[in-house]
Backbone as CSV, one residue per row, in Angstrom:
resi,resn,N_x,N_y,N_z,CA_x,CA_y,CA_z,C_x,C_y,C_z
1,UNK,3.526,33.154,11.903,2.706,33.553,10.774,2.690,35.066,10.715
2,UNK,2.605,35.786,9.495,2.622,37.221,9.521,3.649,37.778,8.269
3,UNK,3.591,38.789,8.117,4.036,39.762,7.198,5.492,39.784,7.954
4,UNK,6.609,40.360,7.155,7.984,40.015,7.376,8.233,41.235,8.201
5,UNK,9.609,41.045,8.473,10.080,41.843,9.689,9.809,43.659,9.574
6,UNK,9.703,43.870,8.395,9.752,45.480,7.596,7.890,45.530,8.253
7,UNK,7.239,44.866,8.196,5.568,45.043,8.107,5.494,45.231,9.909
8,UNK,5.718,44.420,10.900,5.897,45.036,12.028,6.496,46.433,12.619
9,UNK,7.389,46.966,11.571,7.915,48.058,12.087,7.052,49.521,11.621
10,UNK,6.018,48.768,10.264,5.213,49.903,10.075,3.501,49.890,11.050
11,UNK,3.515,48.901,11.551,2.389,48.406,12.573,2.381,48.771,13.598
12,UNK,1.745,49.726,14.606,1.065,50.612,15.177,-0.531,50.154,15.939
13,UNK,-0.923,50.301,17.091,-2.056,50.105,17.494,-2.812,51.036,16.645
14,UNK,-4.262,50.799,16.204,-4.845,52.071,15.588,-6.302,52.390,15.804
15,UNK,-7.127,53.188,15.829,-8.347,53.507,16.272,-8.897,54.482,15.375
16,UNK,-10.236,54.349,15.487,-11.003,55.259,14.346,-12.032,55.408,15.428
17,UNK,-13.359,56.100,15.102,-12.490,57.582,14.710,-11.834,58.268,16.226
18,UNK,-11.213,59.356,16.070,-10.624,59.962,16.970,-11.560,60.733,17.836
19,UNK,-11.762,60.608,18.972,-13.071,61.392,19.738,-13.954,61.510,19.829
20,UNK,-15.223,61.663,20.258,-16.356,61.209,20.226,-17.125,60.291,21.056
21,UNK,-18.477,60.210,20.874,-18.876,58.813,22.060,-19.704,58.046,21.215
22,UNK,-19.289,57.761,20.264,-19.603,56.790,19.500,-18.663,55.418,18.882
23,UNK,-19.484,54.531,18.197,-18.644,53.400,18.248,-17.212,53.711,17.997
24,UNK,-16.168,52.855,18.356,-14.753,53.272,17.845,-14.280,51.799,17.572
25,UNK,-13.387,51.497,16.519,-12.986,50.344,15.781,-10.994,50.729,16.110
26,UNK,-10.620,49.130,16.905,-8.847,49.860,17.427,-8.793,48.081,16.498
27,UNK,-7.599,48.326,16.186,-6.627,47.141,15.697,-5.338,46.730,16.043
28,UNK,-5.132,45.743,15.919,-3.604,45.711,17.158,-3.321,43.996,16.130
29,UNK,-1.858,44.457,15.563,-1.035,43.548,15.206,-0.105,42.815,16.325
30,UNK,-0.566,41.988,16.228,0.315,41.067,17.277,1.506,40.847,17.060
31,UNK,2.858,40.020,17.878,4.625,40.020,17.335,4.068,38.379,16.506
32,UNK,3.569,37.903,16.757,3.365,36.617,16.243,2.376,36.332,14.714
33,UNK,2.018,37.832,14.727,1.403,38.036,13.138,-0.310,38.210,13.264
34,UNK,-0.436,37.737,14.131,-2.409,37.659,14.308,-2.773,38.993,14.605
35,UNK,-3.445,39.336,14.460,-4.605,40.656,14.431,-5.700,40.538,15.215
36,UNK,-6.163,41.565,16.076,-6.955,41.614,16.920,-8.013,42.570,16.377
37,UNK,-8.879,42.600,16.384,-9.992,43.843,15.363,-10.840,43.747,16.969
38,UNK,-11.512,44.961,17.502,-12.722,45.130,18.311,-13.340,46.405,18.157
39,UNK,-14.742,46.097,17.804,-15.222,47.245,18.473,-16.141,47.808,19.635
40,UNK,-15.984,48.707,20.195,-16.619,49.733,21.061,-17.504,50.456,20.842
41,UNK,-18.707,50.278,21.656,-19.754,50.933,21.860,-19.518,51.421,23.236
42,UNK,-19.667,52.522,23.691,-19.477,52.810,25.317,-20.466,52.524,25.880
43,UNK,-21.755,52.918,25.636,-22.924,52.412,26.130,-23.988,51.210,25.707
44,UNK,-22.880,50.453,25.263,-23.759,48.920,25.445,-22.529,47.894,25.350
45,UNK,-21.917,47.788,24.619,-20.587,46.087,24.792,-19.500,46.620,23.584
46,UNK,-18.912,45.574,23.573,-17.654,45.340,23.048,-17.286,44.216,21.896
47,UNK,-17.256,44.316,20.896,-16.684,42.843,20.021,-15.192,42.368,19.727
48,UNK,-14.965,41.415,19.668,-13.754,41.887,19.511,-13.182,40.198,18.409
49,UNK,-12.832,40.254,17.407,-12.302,39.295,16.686,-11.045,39.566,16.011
50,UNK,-10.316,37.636,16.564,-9.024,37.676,16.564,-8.890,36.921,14.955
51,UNK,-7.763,37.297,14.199,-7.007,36.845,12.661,-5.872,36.203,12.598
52,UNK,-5.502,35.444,11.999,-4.259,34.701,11.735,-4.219,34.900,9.958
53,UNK,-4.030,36.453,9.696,-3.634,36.403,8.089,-2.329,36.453,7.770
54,UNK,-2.537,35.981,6.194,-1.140,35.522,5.845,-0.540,36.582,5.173
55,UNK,1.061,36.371,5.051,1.703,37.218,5.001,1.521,38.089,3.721
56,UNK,0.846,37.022,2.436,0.910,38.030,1.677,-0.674,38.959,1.361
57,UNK,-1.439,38.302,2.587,-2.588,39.378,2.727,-1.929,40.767,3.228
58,UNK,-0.897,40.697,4.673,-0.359,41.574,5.082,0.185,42.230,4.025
59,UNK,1.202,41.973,3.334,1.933,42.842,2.117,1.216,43.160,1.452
60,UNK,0.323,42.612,1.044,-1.165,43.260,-0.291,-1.266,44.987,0.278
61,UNK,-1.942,44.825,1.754,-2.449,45.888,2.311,-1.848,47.203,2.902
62,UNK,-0.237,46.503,3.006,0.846,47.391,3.508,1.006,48.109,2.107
63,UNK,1.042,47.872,1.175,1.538,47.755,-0.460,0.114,48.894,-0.973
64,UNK,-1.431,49.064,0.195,-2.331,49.473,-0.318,-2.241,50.814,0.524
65,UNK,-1.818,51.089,1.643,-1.559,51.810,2.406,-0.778,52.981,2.341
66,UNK,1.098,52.123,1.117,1.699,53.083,1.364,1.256,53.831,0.030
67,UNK,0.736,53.308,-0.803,-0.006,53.946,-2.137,-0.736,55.351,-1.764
68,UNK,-1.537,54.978,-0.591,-2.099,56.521,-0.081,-1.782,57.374,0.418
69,UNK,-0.707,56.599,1.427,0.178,58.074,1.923,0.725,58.488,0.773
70,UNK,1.364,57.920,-0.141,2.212,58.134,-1.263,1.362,59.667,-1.704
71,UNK,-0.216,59.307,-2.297,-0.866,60.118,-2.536,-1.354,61.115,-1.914
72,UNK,-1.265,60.907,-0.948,-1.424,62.108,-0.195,-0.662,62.930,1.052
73,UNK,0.613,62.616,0.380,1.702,63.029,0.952,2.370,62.720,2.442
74,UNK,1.765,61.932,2.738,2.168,61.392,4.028,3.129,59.791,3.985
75,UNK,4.388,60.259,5.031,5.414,59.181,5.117,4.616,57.813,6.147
């Protein structure tokens, strides 16, 4: 299940925000298409929920993504 072979190669572990000691939100595309979402609090726990979306949720969002780099100049 998952977005086609082109959507893994633009998929990247990712984290918000960058530094700080406050909550942080990481995402992690799996090879098998599922999505891992958690977030971090350092000083109290952890959540963490797993996805099985479909491919053309994936392309919707890849399709919403490169629109912004587009716009704002980033490859």
């Amino acid at each position: 299940m998952g977005g086609s072979a082109e959507t893994s190669q633009y998929w990247e572990d990712a984290s918000w925000p960058h530094g700080g000691r406050g909550l942080r939100l990481y995402l992690h595309l799996h090879e098998d298409g599922s999505l891992s979402i958690s977030v971090h609090d350092p000083d109290r726990l952890a959540v963490m929920l797993g996805l099985e979306p479909t491919s053309e949720w994936i392309d919707e969002h890849e399709a919403n993504l490169q629109r912004l780099r587009d716009a704002y100049g980033e490859s």
